[in-house]
C-alpha positions as CSV (number, residue, x, y, z in Angstrom):
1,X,0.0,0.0,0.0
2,X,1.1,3.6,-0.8
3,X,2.2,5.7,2.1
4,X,0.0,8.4,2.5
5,X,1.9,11.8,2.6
6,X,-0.6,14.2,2.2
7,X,-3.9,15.0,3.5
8,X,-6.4,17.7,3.3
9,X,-8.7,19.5,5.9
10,X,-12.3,17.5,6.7
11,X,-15.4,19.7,6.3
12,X,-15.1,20.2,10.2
13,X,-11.6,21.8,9.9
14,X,-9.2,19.3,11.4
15,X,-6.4,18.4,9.5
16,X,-6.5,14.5,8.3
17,X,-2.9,13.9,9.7
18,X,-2.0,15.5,12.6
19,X,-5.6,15.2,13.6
20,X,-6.1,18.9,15.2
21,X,-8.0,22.0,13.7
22,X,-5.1,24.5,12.8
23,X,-6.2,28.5,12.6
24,X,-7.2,30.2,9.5
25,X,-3.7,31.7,9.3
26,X,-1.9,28.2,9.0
27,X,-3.8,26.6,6.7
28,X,-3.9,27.4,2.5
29,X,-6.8,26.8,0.4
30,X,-6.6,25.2,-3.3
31,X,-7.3,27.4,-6.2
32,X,-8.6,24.8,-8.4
33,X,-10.5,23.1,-5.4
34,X,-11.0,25.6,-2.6
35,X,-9.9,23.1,-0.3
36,X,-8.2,23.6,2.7
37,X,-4.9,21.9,3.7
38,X,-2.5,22.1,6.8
39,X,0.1,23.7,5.9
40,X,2.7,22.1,8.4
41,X,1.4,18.8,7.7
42,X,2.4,19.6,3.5
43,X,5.2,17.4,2.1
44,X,6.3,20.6,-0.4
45,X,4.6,23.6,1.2
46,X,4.9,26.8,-1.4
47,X,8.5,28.8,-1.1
48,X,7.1,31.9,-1.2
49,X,3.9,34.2,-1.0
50,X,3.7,34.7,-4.7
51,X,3.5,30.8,-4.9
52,X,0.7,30.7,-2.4
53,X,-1.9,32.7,-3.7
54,X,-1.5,30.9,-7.0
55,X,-1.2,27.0,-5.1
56,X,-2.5,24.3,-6.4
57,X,-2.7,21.3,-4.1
58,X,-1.0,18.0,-4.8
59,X,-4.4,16.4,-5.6
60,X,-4.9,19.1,-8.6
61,X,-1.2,19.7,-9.4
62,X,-0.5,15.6,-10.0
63,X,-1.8,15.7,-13.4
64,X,0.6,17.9,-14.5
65,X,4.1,17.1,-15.8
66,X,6.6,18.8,-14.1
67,X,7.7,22.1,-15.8
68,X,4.4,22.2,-17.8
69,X,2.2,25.4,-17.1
70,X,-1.4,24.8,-17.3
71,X,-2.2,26.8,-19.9
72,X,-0.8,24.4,-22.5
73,X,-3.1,21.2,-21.3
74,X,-6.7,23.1,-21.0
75,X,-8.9,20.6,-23.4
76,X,-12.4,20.4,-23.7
77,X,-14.6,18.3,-21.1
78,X,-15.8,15.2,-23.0
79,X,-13.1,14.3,-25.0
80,X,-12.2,12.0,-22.0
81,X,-13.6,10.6,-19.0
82,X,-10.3,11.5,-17.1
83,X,-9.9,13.9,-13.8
84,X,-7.4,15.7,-16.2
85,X,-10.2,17.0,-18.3
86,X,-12.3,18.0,-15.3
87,X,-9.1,20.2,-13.9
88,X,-8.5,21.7,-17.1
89,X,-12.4,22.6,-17.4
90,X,-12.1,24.2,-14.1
91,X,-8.5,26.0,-14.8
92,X,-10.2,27.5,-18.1
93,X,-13.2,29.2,-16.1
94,X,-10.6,30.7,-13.6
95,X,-8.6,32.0,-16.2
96,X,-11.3,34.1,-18.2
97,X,-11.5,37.2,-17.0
98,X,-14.6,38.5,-18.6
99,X,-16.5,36.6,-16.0
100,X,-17.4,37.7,-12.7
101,X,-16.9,35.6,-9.3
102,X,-20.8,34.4,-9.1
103,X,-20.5,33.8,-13.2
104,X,-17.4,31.2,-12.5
105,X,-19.3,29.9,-9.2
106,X,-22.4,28.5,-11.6
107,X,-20.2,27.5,-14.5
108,X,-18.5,25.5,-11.8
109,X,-21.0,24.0,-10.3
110,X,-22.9,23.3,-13.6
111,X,-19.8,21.6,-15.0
112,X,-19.3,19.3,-11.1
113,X,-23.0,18.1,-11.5
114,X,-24.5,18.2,-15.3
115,X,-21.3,17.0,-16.9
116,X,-21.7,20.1,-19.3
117,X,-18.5,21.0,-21.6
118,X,-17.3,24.3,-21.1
119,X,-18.7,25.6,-24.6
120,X,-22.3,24.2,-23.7
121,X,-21.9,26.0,-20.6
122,X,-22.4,29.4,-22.1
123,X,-25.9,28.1,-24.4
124,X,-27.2,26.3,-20.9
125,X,-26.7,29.4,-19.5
126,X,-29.2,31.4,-21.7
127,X,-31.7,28.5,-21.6
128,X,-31.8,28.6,-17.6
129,X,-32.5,32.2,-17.9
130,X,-35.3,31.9,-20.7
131,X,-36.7,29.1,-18.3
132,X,-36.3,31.4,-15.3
133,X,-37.9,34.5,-17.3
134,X,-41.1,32.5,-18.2
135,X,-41.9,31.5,-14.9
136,X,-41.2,34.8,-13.8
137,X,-43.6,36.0,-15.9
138,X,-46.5,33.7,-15.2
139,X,-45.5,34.6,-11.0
140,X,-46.0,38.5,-11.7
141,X,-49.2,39.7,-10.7
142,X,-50.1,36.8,-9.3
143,X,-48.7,36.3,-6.0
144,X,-48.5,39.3,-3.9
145,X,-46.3,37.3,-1.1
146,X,-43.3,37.7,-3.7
147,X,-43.2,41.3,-2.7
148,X,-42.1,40.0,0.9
149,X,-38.7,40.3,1.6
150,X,-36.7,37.1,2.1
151,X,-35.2,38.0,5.8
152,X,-38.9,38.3,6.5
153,X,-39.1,34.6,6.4
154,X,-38.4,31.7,9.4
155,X,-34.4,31.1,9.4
156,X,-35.9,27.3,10.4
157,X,-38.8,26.2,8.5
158,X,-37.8,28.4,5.2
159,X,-41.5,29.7,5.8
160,X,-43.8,32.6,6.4
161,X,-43.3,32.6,9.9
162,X,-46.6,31.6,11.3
163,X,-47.1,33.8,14.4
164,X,-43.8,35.7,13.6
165,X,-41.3,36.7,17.1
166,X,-38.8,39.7,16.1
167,X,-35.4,39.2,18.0
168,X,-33.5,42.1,19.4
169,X,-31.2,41.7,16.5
170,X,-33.5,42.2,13.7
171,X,-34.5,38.3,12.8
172,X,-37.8,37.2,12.4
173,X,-38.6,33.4,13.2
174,X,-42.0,31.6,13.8
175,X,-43.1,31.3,17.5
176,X,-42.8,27.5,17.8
177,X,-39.4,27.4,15.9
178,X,-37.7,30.2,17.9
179,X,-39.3,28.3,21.3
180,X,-38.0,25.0,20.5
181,X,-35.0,26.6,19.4
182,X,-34.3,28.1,23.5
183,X,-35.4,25.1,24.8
184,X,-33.6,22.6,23.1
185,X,-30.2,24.4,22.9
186,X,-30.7,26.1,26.5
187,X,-29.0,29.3,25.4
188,X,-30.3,33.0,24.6
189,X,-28.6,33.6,21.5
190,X,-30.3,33.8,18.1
191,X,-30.4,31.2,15.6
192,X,-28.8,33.3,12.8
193,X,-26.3,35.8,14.1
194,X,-25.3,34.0,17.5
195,X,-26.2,37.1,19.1
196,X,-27.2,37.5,22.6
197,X,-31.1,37.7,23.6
198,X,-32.2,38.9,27.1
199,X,-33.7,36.3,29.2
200,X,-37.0,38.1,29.5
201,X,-37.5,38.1,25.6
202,X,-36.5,34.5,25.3
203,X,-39.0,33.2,28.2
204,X,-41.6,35.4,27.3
205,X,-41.7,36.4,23.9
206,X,-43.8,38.8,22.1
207,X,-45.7,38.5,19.0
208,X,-44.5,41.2,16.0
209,X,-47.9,42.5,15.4
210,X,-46.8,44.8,12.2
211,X,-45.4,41.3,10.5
212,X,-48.0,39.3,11.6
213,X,-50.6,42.1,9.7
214,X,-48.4,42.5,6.8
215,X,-48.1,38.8,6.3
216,X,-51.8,38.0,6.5
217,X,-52.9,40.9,4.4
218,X,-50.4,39.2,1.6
219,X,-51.6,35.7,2.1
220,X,-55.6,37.0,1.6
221,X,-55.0,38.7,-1.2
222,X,-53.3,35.6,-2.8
223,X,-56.8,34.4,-2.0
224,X,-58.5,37.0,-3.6
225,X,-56.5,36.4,-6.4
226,X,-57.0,33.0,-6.9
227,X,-60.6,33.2,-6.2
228,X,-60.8,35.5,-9.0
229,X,-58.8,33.6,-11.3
230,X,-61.4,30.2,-10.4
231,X,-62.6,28.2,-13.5
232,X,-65.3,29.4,-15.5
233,X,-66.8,25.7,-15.8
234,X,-67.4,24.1,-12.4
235,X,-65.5,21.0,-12.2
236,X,-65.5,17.8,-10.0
237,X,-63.0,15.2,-8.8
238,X,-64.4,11.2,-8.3
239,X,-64.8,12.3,-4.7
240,X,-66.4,15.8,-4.4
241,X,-69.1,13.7,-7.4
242,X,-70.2,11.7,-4.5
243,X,-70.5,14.6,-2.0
244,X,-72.0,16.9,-4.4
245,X,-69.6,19.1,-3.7
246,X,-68.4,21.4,-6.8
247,X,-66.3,25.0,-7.3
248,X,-66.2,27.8,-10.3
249,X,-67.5,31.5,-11.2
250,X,-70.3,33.2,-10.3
251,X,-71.2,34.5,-13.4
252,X,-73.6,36.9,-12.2
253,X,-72.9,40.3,-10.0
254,X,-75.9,40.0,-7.4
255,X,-75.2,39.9,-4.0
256,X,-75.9,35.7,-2.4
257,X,-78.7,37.2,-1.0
258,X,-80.4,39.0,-4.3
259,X,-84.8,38.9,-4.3
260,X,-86.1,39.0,-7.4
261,X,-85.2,38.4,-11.3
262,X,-81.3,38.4,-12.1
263,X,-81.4,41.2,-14.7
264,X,-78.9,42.2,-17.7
265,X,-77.4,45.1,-16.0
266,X,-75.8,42.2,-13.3
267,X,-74.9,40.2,-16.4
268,X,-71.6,41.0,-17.5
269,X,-71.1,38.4,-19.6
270,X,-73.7,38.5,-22.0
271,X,-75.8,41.5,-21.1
272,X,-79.1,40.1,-20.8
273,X,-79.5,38.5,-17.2
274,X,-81.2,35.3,-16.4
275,X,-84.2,34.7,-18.9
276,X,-87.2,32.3,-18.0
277,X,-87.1,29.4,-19.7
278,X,-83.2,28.6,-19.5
279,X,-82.1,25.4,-18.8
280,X,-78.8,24.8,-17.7
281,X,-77.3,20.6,-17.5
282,X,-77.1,20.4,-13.6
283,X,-77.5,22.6,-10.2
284,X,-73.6,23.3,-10.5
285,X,-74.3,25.3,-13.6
286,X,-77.8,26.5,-12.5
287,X,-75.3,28.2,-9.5
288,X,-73.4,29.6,-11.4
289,X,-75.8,31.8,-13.0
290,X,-77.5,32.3,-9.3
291,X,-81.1,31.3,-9.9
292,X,-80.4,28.7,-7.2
293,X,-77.5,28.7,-5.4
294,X,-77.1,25.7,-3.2
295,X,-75.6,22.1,-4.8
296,X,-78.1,20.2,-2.7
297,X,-80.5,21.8,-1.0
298,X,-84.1,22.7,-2.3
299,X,-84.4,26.2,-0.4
300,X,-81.9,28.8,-0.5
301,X,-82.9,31.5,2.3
302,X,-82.0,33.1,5.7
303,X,-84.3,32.1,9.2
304,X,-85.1,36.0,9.8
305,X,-84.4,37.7,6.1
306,X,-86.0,35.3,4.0
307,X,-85.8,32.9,0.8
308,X,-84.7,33.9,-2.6
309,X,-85.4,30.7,-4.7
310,X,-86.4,27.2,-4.4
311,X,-85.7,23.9,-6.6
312,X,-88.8,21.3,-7.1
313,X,-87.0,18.6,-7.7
314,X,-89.2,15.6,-6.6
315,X,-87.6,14.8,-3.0
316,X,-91.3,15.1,-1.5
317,X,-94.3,13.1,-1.8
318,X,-96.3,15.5,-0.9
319,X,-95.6,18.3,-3.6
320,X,-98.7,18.8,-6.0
321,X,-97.1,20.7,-9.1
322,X,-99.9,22.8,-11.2
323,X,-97.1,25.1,-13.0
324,X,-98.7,28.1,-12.4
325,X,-99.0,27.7,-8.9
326,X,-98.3,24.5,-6.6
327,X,-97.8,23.5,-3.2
328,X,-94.5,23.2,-1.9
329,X,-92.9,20.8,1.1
330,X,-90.5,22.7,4.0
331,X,-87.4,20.8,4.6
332,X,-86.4,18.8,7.8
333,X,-87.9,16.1,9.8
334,X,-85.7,13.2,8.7
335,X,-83.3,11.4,10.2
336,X,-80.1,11.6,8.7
337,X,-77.5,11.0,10.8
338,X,-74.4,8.3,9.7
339,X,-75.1,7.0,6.0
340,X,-78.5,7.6,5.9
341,X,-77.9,10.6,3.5
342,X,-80.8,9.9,1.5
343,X,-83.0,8.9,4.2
344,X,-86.3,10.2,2.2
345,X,-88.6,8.4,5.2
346,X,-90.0,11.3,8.1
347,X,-88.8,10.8,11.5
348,X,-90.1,14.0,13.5
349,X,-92.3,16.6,12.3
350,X,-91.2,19.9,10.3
351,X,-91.3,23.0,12.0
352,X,-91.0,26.3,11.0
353,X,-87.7,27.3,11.7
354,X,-84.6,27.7,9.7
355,X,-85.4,27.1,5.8
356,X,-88.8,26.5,6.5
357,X,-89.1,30.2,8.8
358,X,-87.5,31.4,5.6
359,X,-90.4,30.7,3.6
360,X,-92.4,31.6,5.7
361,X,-91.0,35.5,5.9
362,X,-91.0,35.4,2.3
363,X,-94.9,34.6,2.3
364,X,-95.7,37.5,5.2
365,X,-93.9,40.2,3.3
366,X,-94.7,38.8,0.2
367,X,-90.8,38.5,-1.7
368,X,-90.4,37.1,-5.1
369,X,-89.1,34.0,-5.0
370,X,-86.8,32.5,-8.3
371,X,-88.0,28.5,-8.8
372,X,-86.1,26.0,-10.6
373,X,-87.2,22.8,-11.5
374,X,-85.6,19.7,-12.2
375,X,-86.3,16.9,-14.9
376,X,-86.7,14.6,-12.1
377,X,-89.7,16.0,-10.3
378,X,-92.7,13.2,-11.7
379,X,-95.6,15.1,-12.4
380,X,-94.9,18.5,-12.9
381,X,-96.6,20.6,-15.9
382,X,-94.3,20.1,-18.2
383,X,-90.8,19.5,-17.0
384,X,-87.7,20.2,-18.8
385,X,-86.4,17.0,-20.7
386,X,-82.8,17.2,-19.2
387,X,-80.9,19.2,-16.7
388,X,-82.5,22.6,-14.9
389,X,-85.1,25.2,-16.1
390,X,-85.7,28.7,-14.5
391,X,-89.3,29.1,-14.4
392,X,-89.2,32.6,-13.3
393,X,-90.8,34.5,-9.9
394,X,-93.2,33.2,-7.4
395,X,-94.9,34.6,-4.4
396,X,-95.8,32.3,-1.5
397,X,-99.7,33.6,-0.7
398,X,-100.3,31.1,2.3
399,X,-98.5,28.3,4.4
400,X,-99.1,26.0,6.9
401,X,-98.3,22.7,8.6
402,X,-100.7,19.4,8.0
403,X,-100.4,15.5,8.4
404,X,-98.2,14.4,5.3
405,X,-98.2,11.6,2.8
406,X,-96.8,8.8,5.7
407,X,-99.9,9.5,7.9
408,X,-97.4,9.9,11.2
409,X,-95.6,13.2,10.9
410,X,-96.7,16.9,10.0
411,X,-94.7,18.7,7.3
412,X,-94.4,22.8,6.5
413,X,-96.8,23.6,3.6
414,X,-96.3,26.6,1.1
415,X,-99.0,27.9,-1.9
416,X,-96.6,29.1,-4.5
417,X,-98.5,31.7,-7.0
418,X,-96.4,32.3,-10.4
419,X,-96.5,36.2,-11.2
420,X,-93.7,37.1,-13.6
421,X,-93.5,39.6,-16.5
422,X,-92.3,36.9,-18.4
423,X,-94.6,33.6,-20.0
424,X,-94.5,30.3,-18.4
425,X,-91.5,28.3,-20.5
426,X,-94.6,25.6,-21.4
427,X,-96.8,28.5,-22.9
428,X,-96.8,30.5,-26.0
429,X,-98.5,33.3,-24.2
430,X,-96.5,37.1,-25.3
431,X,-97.4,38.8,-22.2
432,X,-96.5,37.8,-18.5
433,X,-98.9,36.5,-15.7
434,X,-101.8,38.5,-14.5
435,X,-103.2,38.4,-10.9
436,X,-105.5,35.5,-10.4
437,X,-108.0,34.0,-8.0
438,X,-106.5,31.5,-5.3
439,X,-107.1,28.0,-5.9
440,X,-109.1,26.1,-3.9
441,X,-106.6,23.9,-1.2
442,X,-109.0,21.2,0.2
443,X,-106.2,20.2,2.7
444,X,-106.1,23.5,4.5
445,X,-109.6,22.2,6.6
446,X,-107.6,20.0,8.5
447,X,-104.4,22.3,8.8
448,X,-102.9,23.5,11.5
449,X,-100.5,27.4,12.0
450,X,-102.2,28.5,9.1
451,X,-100.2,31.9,8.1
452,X,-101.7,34.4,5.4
453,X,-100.3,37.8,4.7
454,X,-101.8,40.7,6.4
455,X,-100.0,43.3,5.1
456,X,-99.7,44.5,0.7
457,X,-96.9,42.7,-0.8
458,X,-93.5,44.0,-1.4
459,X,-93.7,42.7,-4.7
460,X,-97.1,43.1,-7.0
461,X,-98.8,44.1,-10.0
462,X,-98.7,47.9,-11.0
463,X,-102.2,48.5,-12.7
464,X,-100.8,51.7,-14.6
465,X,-97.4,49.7,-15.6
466,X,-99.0,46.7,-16.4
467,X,-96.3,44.6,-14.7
468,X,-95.3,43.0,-11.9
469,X,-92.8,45.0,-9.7
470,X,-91.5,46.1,-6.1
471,X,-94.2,48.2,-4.4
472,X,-91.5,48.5,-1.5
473,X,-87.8,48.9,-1.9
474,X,-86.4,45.5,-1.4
475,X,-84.5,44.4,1.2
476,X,-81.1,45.5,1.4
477,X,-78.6,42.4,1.1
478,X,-77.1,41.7,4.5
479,X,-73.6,41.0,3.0
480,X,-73.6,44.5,1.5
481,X,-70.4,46.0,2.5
482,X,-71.5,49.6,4.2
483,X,-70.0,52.5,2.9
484,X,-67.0,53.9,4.1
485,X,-65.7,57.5,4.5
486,X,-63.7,59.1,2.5
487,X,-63.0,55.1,1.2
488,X,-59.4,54.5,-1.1
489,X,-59.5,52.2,-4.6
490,X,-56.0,51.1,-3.4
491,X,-54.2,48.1,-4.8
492,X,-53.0,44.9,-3.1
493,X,-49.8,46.5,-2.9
494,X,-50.8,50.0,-1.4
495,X,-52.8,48.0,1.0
496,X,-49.8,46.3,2.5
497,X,-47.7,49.5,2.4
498,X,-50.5,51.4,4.2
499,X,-50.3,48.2,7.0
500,X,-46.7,48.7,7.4
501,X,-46.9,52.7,9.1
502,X,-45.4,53.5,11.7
503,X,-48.3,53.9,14.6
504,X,-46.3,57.5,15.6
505,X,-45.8,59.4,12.2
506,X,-48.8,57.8,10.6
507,X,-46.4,57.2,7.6
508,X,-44.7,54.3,5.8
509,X,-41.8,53.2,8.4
510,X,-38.3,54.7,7.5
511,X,-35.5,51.9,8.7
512,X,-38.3,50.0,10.5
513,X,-37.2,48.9,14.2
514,X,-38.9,46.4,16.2
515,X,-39.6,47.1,19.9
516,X,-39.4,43.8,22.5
517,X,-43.0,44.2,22.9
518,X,-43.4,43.4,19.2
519,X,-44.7,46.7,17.9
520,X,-42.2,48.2,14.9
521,X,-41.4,52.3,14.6
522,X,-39.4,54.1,12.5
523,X,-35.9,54.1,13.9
524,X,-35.8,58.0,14.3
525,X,-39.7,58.0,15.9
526,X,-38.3,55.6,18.6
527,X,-35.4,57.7,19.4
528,X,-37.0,60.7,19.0
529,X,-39.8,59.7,21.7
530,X,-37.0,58.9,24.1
531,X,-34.4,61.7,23.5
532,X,-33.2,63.1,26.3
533,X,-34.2,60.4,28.8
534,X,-31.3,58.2,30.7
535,X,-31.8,54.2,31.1
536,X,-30.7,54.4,35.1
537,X,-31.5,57.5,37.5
538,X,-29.2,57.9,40.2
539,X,-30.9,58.1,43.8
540,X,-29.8,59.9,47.1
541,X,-30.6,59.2,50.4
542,X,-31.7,62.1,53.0
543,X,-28.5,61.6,54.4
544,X,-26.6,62.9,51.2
545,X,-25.1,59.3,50.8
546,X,-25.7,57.7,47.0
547,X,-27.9,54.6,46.8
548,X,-27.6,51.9,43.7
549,X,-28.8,53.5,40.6
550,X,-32.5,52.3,39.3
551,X,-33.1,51.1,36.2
552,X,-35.6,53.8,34.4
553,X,-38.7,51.7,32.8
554,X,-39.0,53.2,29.0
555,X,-43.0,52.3,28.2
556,X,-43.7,51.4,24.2
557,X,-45.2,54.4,22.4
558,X,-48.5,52.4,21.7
559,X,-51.1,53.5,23.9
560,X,-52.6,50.2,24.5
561,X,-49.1,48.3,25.7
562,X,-47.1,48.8,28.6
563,X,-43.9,46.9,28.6
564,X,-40.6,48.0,29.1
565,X,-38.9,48.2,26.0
566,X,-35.6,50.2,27.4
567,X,-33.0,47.8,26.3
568,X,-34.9,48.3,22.1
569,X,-34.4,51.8,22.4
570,X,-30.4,51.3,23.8
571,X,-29.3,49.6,20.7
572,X,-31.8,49.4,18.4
573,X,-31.5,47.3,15.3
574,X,-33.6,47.0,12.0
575,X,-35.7,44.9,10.8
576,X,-34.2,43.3,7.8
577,X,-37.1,41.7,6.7
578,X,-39.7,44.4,6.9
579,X,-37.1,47.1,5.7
580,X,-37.0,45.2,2.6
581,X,-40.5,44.4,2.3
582,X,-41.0,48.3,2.5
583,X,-38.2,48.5,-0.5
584,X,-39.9,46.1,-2.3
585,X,-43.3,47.2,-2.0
586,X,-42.0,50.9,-3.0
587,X,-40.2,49.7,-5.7
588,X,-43.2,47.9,-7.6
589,X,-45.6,50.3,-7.1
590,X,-43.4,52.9,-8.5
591,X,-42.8,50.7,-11.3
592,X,-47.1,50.4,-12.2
593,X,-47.4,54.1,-11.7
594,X,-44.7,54.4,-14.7
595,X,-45.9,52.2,-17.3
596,X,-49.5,53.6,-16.7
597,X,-48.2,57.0,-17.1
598,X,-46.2,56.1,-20.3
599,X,-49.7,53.9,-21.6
600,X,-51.1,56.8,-21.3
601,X,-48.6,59.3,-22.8
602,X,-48.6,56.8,-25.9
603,X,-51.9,56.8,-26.4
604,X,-52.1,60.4,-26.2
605,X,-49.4,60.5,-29.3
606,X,-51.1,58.1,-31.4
607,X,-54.3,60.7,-30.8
């Protein structure tokens, strides 16, 4: 066996010979490698310090003959499978000077693990930044949490920081990470700089509220964003099939909670609203167009606001479909608990609450109601042949509660009278309906909380207009968001910039500083709040003799906290991660105002 005479450095530092970790200044690195080596422990260390900065180490240097320089054996990787090759690759991208330092890093590392030849290097090169540009491209506008700065994120998890803690020295972490971090290492130093934390902060420490906003704000309006880019076409895996579970647009701009026919002015897509007599190929797509908006159930309304629409869809014996009126069945009363999911046989009696209380507003203040029926309700007036038909506005005119079909339980009744401007789908009429006589309900003799309307409808026939219409304003919708003051048409952007002010100045923070209590400042608002002030005040006795200095308490400038944030405002450091969040944030928004104002300019030209 070959005696070994030479050995480099391991990756912990300790020389491979003498087995001990010389200092930086006794060891020389390779400058085909970078590896260290010992420099005592060298067979033929370098005569001088010209040699040194130039040193090759005996691993790189063996495939040279002696007195050859090696410029005169650079060849081409993949002419041979040989280590010479490799070397030579390697000696060729350290000798061009037209590239910088991270230029030769990736060429390096591209050649040590795709096998690429130094010419290929430059074309693989261009293609990774074609590659890199396209995705680019398809990221911007699309994910606002790329505007968040990279030291924002956990140095742990390479995340968001979920519940983010702010150490004195500027680092953010998650809550858990930096806890498990203290307790399993049993110091108070941070993870990434080493530096120390005070004992108080790392038992007890406080959430960065201003990181925590900012970081929410960004993930919901990645929500927003998605949401709005959600298929047209609702779509369904095996599983959601079997739930009835479904996603995609609302087509329509009406509130959820809309009374009344969808009209073309909320129809932004084809500019003529829902019309009577559509038929659409399942409730998915019926929902989408918001004449019915639940997958599954047959009433879509709110206990104390009302119903909007309802689907006949055959799930009740006791429905008796007329088309122009017909009497409808409340919902509830059977058990289905477990995997009886379409349990269709009564187990309590219906009451009128929930759905059914719904309705049953609807018929006392007299709403329209939209109704949808199904090809699968048997013995309707002519049903659609396939899929879902809107059949245009009822109004409910009585309801009340009776014995039903299974002789055992009582179940919620409801008269539905059709009175819409439009004809029935099943008629050839031109105009709409007219207001007609009642019919005749033989089952209301036996019936029990019988409920008519006392009061004029909200919605009813106008004599002079010759149509049907609201005689009252309609209700307003409850998810309606109220109108705000002096309210801002700001971007997702200027939203997050807006989050990140400083709670003193009311402006954007300048060098952002995070207090120990977890609130952030602009560095010079923090100092400026304490100028002046010592950290200890010096206390005498009546005696004249000096007692121990007190620490002075230095309360955060947020009303609502109290907490000593003294040692912040002694050294304070900024918050990396926020600071170039801020830059970020700036520096994209500037970039939008820009090309609008140049759209603009150039449009102005071409004028």
């Amino acid at each position: 066996m070959a005696e070994v005479s030479n050995l480099p450095c391991d990756g912990e530092g300790f020389c491979m010979l003498c087995k001990t970790k010389p200092p930086q200044e006794e060891t020389l690195t390779c400058n085909t490698c970078i590896t260290p080596w010992h420099i005592a422990c060298l067979s033929s260390p370098p005569a001088t310090l010209a040699h040194s900065i130039e040193w090759d180490c005996p691993d790189c240097s063996s495939i040279y003959a002696v007195g050859e320089t090696s410029t005169t054996n650079i060849v081409s990787v993949g002419q041979s499978d040989g280590s010479d090759n490799l070397i030579a690759a390697i000696r060729a991208i350290e000798a061009d000077k037209s590239l910088t330092e991270q230029e030769k890093d990736k060429k390096r590392q591209l050649l040590m693990t795709k096998g690429k030849r130094v010419a290929d290097l430059d074309d693989h090169e261009d293609e990774d930044e074609d590659e890199h540009k396209k995705k680019k491209t398809k990221r911007v506008g699309k994910d606002i949490t790329d505007c968040l700065d990279k030291d924002l994120y956990c140095v742990f998890c390479m995340n968001l920081p979920k519940r983010p803690v702010t150490t004195p020295c500027g680092h953010n972490f998650c809550l858990k990470c930096f806890q498990k971090w203290n307790t399993s290492k049993n110091n108070l130093t941070c993870a990434k700089c080493r530096c120390s934390i005070p004992e108080s902060m790392a038992r007890q420490p406080h959430i960065n509220a201003t990181a925590a906003v900012t970081i929410r704000m960004a993930k919901k309006s990645k929500l927003i964003s998605s949401e709005a880019q959600r298929a047209d076409e609702a779509f369904t895996t095996e599983r959601a099939k079997r739930t009835s579970k479904c996603s995609g647009k609302i087509v329509v701009t009406v509130p959820p909670h809309h009374f009344g026919p969808i009209l073309a002015e909320n129809d932004p897509v084809r500019k003529q609203g829902v019309l009577v007599g559509e038929v659409w190929k399942d409730r998915m797509e019926c929902r989408k167009w918001g004449a019915h908006l639940p997958h599954v159930a047959g009433i879509a309304g709110q206990s104390n606001y009302g119903a909007q629409s309802v689907a006949l869809s055959g799930d009740y014996q006791d429905d008796d479909d007329h088309g122009e009126w017909f009497l409808y069945t409340g919902s509830g009363g059977r058990d289905r608990s477990g995997n009886k999911c379409r349990n269709k046989d009564q187990s309590s009696d219906q009451k009128f609450e929930k759905m059914n209380k719904a309705l049953r507003v609807s018929c006392m203040k007299g709403y329209p109601v939209r109704v949808v029926r199904s090809h699968m309700k048997k013995g309707s007036v002519n049903p659609p042949d396939k899929g879902v038909r809107y059949d245009g506005i009822y109004r409910i005119e009585k309801c009340w509660r009776k014995i039903g079909e299974q002789a055992k339980y009582k179940v919620c009744r409801y008269l539905f009278v059709r009175c819409d401007n439009e004809p029935a789908p099943w008629k050839n009429d031109v105009h709409g309906d007219r207001p007609r006589s009642l019919p005749v309900i033989e089952e209301l003799e036996a019936a029990t909380d019988v409920t008519e309307r006392k009061e004029d409808p909200s919605w009813d026939y106008d004599e002079e207009e010759s149509c049907w219409k609201w005689k009252r304003p309609p209700p307003l919708s409850k998810r309606a968001p109220k109108a705000r003051k002096n309210a801002k048409n700001l971007s997702p952007r200027e939203r997050l910039l807006e989050g990140l002010s400083c709670t003193m100045c009311r402006n954007v923070m300048n060098i952002p500083v995070t207090a120990g209590c977890g609130h952030s400042f602009c560095k010079s608002c923090l100092e400026g709040a304490f100028s002046g002030q010592t950290f200890v005040r010096e206390r005498i006795c009546a005696d004249g003799k000096n007692l121990r200095s007190q620490k002075k308490v230095m309360k955060c400038p947020n009303r609502k906290c109290f907490i000593d944030i003294s040692e912040s405002v002694k050294n304070p450091q900024v918050n990396h991660g926020l600071m170039g969040t801020i830059v970020s944030l700036q520096r994209k928004t500037e970039d939008e105002i820009n090309e609008d104002t140049s759209g603009v300019e150039s449009c102005q030209d071409s004028n």
